[in-house]
N, C-alpha and C positions, 0 to 999 in steps of 0.2 A: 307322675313320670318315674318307673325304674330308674337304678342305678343304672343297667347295664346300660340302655336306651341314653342315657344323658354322657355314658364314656363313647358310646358311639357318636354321639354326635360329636363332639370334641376331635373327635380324632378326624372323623368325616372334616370339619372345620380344617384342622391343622394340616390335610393332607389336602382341600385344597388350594389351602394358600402358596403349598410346596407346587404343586400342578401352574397355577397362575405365576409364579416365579418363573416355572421355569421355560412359559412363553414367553414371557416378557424377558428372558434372557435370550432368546432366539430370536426374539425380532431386533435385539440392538446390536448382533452379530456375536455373542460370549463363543467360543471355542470352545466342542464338543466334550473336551478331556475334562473338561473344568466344569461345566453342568454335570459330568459324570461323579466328579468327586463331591460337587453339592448337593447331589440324590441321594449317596451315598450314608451322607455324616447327617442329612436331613432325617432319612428313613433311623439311626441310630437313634439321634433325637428324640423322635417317635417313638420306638421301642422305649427308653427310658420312661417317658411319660406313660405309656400305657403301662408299664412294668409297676410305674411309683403308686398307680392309680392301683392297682390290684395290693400291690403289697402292704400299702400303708390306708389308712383309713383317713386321714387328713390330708388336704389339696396341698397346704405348705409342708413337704415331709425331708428329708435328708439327697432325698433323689430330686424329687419336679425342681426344687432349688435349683440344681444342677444345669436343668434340662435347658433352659433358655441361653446358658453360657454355648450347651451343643449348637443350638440354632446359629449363633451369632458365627460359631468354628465355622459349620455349613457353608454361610457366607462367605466367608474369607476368600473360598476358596475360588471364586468369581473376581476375578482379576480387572474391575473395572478403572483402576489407576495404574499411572504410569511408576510407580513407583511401590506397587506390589509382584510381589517374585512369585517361581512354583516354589513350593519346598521341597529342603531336599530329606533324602530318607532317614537323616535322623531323627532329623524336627518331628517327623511322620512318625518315628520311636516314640520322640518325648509325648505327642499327642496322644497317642494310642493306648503307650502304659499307664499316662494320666487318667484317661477315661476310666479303663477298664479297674485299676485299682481303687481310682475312688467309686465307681458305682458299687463293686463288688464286696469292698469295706462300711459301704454306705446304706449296705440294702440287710448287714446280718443285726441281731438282736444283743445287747450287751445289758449288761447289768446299770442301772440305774443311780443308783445311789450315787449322791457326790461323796467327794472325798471331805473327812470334818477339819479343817484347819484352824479357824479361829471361832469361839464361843462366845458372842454380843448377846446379852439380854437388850430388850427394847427401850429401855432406858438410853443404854450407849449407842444403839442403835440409833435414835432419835438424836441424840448430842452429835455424834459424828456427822449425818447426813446436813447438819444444820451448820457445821464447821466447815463442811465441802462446797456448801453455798457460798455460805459469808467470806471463805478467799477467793471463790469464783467471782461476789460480785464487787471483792476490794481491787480482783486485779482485774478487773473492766474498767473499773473506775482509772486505776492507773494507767493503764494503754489510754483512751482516752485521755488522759491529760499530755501521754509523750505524742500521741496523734496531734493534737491540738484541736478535735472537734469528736465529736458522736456519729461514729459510719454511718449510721440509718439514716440520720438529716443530711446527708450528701453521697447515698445511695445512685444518683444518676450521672454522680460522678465516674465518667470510664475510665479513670485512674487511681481511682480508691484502693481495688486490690492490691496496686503495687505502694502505695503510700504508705500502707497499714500493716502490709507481711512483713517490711523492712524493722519493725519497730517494735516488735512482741517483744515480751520478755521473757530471758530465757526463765526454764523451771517453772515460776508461776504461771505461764501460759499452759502448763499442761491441765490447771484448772478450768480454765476457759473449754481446752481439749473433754478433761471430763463431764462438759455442763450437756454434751448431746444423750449423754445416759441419763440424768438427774430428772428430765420431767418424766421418766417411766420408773427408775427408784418410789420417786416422790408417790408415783399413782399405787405401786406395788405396796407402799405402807399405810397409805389413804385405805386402800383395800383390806388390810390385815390391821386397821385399827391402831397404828402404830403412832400414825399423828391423825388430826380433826382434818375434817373438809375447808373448813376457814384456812389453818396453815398449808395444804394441799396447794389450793387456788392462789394464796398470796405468793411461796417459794416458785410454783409452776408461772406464774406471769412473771416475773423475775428473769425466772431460764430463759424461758423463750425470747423475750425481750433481747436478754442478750445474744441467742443466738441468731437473732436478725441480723447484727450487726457484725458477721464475720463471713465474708464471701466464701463461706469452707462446702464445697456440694457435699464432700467426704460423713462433712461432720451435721451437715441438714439432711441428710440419707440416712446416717446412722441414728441421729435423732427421731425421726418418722419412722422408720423402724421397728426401732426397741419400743418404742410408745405401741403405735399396731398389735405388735406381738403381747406387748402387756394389756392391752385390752383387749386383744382376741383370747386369753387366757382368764379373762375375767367374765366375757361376755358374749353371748349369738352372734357366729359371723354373719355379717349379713352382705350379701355379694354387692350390694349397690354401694356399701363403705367402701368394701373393698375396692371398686371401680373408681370410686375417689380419690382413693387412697394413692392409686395407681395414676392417675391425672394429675395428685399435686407431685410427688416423685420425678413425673417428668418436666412438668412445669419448673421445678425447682431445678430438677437439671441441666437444664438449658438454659432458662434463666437466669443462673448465677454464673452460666457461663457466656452468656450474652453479655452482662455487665461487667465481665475480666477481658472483652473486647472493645474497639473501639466503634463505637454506635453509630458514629456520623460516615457510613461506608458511602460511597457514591454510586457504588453497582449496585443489582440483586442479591439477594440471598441466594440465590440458587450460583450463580457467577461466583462468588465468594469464595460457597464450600467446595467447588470444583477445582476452584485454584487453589483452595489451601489441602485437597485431598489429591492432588495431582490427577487428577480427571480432565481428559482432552475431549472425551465423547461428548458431546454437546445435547443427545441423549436421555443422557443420566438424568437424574431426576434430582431437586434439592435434598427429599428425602435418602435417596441412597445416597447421597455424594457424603450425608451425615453416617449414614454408617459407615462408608467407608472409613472418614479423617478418624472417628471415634471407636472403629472397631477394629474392621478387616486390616489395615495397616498396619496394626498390633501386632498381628503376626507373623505379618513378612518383617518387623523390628525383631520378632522371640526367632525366625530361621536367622534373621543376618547375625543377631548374638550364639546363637549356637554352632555357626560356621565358623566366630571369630572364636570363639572359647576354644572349639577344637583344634583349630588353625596353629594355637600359641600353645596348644594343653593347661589350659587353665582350669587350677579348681580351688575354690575360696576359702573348702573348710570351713562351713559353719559365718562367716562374716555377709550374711547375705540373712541365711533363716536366725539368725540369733540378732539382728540388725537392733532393738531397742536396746539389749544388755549394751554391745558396745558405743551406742550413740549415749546412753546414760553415765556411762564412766567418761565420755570425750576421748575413748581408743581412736576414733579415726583425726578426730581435730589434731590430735597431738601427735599423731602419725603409728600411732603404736600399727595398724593397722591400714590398708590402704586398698581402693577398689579403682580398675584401672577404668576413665572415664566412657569408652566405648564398650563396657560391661556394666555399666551404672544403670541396673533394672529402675531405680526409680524416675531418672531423667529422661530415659527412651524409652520407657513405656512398652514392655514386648510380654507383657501379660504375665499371671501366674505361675506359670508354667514352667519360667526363665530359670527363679529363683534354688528349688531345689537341682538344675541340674547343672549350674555355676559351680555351685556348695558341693555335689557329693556325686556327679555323673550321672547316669542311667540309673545306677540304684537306689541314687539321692531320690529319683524322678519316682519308684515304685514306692520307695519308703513311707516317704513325706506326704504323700499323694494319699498315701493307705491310712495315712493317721490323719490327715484329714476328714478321708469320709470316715474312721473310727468316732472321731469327735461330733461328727453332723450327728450320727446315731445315734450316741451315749446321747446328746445334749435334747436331743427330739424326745429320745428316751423318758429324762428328766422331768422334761417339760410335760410330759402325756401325763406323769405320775404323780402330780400335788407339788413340784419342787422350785416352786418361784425362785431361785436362783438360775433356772434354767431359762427364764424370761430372754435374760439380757447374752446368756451364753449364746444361745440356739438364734437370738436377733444377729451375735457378731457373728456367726457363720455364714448366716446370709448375706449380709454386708459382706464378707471376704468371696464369698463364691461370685454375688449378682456383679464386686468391682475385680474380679477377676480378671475380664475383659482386657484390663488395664494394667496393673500391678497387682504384686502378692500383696494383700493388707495381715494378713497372718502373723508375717513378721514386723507389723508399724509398730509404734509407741500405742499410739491412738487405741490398738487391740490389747493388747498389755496390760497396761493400764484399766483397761475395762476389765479386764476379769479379773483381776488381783482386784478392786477396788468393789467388785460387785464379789465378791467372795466373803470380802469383808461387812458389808450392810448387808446381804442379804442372806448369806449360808448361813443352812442352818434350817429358812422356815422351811415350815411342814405347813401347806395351804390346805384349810376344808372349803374355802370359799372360793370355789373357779368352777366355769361353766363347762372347762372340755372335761 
């Protein structure tokens, strides 16, 4: 089977599931303007993917990443809750020059090479990676004794989440934080001969172990992930992994967010997500009622923040994109700094997109936007060229684009932390051993 023959079909696929949408928006009564705007940003969609497909040789590249955030935009724009709005023409700004500068940043060729910061022979490389574990698995040990039990053996507990978030500790939880990178480290030096297969397998059942036991999707996303990436970088993709890969992603998804609710509901699922998505159509379907509470919503939260931003002329300056520096010094606790709470991008959830135009206006919105997909390129870049440190870069990107939907992860701790900390174990190698 041709390439060309197999992108055709693909698109044939994609367009007609846009086709079949958009009867089944006509027969639950959606208004004309708004399936117009969803053929609209659909067809863009499209165009990305057919574009990433030509330009890049690999299915995961700087672009198709992108392309499934389009799809979800699409959506939105179907107003099937009562508590989604139209946008108004800004929002329509901030969306448009977000696109356009990151495809456009996303799609040129940059020079490869990281930058050299710190010099680890494999020795210290090995002693470090094995000091990163042993606080990760001291402070497990310890949260567990402030819990008073082992999450995982009271897993069907629907109050565990909140039992357990109340009681971390500060700073050394950000080991536990960095334990979703550590089984794709661990495989990247298993691969490069760094440590033995025996200690591969003993430190990797460790991690994971303990990453059962934190209701975090964030950080079992970023986990599966970086892992993925790190053995699609060693190894033949093969699409039926990949098809798995993609089944447990969601299962985890949902999943973990199954268990931060309470399980003994007396209604339907389908009844549930309609009342918690503000859906009166009876209609709707469990399936879409979930995209809406978890997507489409999203956005009519990034218009109602960007009417109130302009309403007051609020701009942050930087306390928004630079969110770990100050959370790391305690600027906000101690007041040095302050975010007024109906601008609080992480509590109301109005996606991506919020963040740089809080921080710096419209321009923030082209800037920040543009160095994003700069970074998706350069790190793809890396990744294509022997540079396992690009494993874990080019994994957080994806993680920051696929939870876009939701908040900026750009500016967490969570991302931060990963590349400072993967700069340090892994910059540097030069791999002869990887299969792309």
């Amino acid at each position: 089977m041709t390439a060309n023959f197999k992108l055709f079909r693909e698109i044939f696929f994609i367009v007609l599931i846009g086709v079949l949408l958009v009867v089944r928006f006509v027969n639950i009564d959606v208004e004309n303007e708004q399936i117009k705007l969803f053929v609209f940003y659909y067809s863009i969609a499209i165009g990305a993917y057919l574009f990433s497909k030509i330009r890049f040789t690999n299915a995961i590249n700087p672009i198709s990443i992108f392309v499934p955030f389009l799809f979800l935009l699409s959506y939105s724009f179907i107003r099937l809750s009562d508590q989604q709005v139209p946008y108004s023409w800004k929002t329509f700004s901030i969306i448009n020059i977000s696109i356009f500068s990151y495809l456009f940043f996303a799609s040129l060729h940059y020079d490869y090479k990281p930058i050299k910061i710190f010099k680890f022979n494999n020795s210290l490389r090995r002693k470090f990676i094995f000091f990163i574990c042993i606080m990760t698995y001291l402070t497990f040990v310890l949260e567990c004794y402030l819990f008073g039990f082992v999450p995982i053996f009271n897993i069907l507990n629907s109050s565990l989440y909140l039992e357990t978030n109340d009681k971390l500790i500060p700073f050394l939880h950000y080991f536990i934080v960095l334990n979703s990178f550590i089984p794709a480290w661990l495989y990247i030096y298993y691969k490069e001969k760094i440590i033995s297969k025996k200690v591969f397998r003993i430190l990797l059942l460790g991690s994971i172990f303990i990453l059962l036991n934190y209701l975090s999707r964030q950080v079992h996303l970023l986990f599966i992930l970086s892992f993925f990436i790190s053995y699609l970088y060693y190894n033949k993709l093969n699409m039926k992994s990949l098809f798995r890969i993609v089944v447990v992603v969601i299962l985890v998804f949902f999943g973990v967010g199954y268990l931060k609710t309470d399980s003994e509901m007396t209604i339907s699922a389908s009844e549930y997500f309609r009342i918690l998505a503000g859906v009166s159509n009876d209609q709707v379907s469990l399936f879409e009622a979930v995209f809406v509470e978890y997507s489409s919503k999203r956005f009519s939260v990034l218009d109602a923040m960007v009417n109130l931003s302009d309403k007051i002329n609020y701009l942050g300056y930087g306390i928004y994109t630079f969110r770990p520096f100050l959370s790391f010094f305690l600027f906000e606790k101690i007041g040095v700094v302050q975010r007024i709470p109906e601008l609080n991008s992480e509590v109301r959830v109005g996606t991506f997109l919020i963040d740089p135009y809080l921080d710096f206006g419209i321009i923030g919105v082209f800037i920040i936007n543009s160095f994003y997909g700069y970074l998706s390129a350069r790190y793809y870049n890396q990744f294509k060229e022997n540079r396992p440190e690009a494993i874990i870069k080019f994994s957080i990107i994806i993680f920051c684009v696929f939870m876009g939907m939701f908040i900026n992860y750009y500016n967490s701790m969570l991302i931060w932390l990963g590349f400072i900390f993967n700069k340090m174990l892994i910059g540097g190698l030069k791999s002869e051993n990887k299969f792309i």
